[in-house]
C-alpha positions in Angstrom: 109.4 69.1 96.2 108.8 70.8 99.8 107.4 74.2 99.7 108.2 76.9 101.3 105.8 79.7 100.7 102.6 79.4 100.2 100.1 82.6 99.4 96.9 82.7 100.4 94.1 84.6 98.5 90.7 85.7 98.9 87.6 88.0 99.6 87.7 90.0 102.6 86.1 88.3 105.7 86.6 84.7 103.9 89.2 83.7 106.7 92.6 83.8 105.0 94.2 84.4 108.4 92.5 81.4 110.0 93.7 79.6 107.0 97.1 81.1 107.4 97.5 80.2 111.3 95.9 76.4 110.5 98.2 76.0 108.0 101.1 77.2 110.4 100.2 74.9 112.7 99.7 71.8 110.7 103.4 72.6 109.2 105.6 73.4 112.8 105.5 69.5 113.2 105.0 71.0 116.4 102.1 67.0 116.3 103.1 64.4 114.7 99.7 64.1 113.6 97.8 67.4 114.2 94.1 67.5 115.1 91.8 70.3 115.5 91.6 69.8 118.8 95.6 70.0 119.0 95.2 74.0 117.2 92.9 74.9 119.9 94.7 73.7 122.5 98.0 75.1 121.5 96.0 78.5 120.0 95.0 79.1 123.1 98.5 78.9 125.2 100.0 80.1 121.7 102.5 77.7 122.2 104.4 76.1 119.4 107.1 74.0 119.9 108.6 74.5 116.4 107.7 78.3 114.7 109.0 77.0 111.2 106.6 78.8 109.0 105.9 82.8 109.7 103.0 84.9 108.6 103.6 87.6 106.5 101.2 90.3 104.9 101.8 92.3 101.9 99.8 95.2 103.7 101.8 95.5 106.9 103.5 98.6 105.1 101.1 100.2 104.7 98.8 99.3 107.7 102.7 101.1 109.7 102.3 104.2 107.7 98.1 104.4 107.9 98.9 103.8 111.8 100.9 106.7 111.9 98.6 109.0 110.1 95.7 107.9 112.4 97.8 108.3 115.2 96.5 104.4 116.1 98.3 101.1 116.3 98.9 99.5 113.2 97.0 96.4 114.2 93.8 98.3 114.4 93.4 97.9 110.9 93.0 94.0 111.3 89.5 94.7 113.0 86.9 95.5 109.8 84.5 97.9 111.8 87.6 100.2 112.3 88.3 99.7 108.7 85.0 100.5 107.5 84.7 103.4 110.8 85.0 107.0 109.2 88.4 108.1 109.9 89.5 110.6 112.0 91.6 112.8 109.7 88.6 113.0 106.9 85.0 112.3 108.1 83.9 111.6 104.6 86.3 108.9 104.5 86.6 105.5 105.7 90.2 104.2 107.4 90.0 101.7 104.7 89.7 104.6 102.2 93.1 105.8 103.8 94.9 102.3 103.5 93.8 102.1 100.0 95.3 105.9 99.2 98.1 104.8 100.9 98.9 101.9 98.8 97.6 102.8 95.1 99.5 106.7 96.0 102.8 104.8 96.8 102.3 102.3 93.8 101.3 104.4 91.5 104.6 107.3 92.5 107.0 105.2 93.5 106.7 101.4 91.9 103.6 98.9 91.4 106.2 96.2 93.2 106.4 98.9 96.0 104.7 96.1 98.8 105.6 93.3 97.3 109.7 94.5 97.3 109.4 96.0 100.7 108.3 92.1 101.6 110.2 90.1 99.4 113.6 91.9 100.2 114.3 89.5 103.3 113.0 86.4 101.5 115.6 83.0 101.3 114.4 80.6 99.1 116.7 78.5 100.8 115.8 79.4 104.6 112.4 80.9 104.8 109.2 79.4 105.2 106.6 81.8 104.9 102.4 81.8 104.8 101.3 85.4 103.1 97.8 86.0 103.8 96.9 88.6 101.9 97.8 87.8 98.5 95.3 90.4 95.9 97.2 91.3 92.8 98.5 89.4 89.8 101.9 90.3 90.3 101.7 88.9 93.8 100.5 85.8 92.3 103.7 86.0 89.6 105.9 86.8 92.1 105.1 83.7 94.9 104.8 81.5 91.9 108.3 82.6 90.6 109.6 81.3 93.9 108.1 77.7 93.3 105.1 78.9 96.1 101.4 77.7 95.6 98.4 80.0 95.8 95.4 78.8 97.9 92.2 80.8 96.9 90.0 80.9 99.9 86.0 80.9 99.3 83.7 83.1 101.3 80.3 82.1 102.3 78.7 85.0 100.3 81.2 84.1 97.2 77.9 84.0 94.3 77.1 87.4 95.4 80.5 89.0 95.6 82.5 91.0 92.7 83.6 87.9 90.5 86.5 90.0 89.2 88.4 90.2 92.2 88.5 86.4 92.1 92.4 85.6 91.4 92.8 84.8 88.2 94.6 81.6 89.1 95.4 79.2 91.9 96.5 76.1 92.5 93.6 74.6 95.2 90.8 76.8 95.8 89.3 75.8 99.8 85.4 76.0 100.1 83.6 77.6 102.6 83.1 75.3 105.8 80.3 76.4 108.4 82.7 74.9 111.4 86.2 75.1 111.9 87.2 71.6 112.5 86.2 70.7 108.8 88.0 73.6 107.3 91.0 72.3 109.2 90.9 68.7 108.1 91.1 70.0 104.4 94.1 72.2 105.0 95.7 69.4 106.7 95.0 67.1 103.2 96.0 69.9 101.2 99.2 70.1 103.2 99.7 66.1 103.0 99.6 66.3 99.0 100.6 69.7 97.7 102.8 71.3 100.3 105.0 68.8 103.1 
C-alpha cells in the first residue's frame, strides 16, 4: 500500500525538519536513486524536479497569529533563540510562552482538534502527499493513523536525559540519532524502500 502522509514526531531540536525535507526528497523521484550527495546538491539550488510531497506543520496557525501579536514574521518562530528570547509584549515571558498560550487558549475555548482541523480541512486522501513535522499530541497520532499515515519518532542526541513523557506513545519506526547527515539519510531512504514507496 503507498503512503501518503507520513507524521513525524520528536523532541525539540532532534531534527524533524531535516527528517521531513530528506524524506521529501527521497520521495519527489526527482533521482532515480537518490544519494546524499544528490539532497545537497539539489538543497542548495532548491530545485526539485517533482514537488510530490509537501511539508506541513500543525503549528503554522498559530506561529500566523503569534506573528501578528509580536508584530514579527511568522517564520521567526522556526529559529529556537527567538523562541526561547523574552518576548516583546511581556518581558517575563518567553515567545515560546506566547505560542504555547496561543495554542492551549484556542484548544482549550474553542476545540482540542482546533490545529489539527484547521490542517486537515484541505487534506485528499486520494491526492495529497503530505510530510507533518511537528506531530506532539495523541490525537495527532489518531488522526494521521486514521488516514492509513505512519508516524516516525525522531531521537535526539540528549534523548536519556530528556522528559520521557513527551515520548509519543507510539510509532511505527523510531530513527536514532546520527552524528552526520549522510547516515541519517541512508536510513530514511531504507525506511522509505520498506514502509512508505
Amino acid at each position: 500500500m503507498k503512503i501518503n502522509l507520513v507524521g513525524i514526531s520528536g523532541h525539540s531540536g532532534s531534527g524533524k525538519d531535516t527528517v521531513g525535507e530528506m524524506i521529501k526528497f527521497i520521495l519527489s523521484g526527482t533521482i532515480k536513486n537518490p544519494s546524499y550527495a544528490n539532497y545537497k546538491y539539489f538543497r542548495m539550488f532548491s530545485i526539485y524536479t517533482r514537488k510530490q510531497f509537501e511539508i506541513k506543520k500543525f503549528a503554522t496557525g498559530v506561529k500566523e497569529i503569534g506573528g501578528l501579536l509580536l508584530n514579527t514574521s511568522p517564520k521567526s518562530f522556526e529559529s529556537h533563540e527567538f523562541k526561547d528570547s523574552p518576548s516583546s509584549l511581556y518581558s517575563d515571558k518567553t515567545n515560546r510562552d506566547i505560542l504555547i498560550g496561543i495554542a492551549e487558549g484556542l484548544k482549550e475555548r474553542i476545540n482540542k482538534n482546533i490545529w489539527l482541523d484547521q490542517v486537515f480541512k484541505n487534506y485528499d486522501p486520494d491526492k495529497s502527499k503530505w510530510i507533518i513535522t511537528d506531530v506532539r499530541f495523541e490525537n495527532e497520532v489518531e488522526k494521521i493513523k486514521k488516514e492509513r499515515g505512519v508516524i516516525l519518532y525522531k531521537e535526539h542526541k540528549k534523548e536519556q536525559t530528556l522528559n520521557p513523557t513527551m515520548n509519543i506513545l507510539y510509532s511505527d519506526r523510531s530513527i536514532s540519532y546520527y552524528e552526520n547527515r549522510k547516515d541519517l539519510f541512508n536510513t530514511l531512504k531504507e525506511i522509505c524502500e520498506k514502509h512508505i514507496m
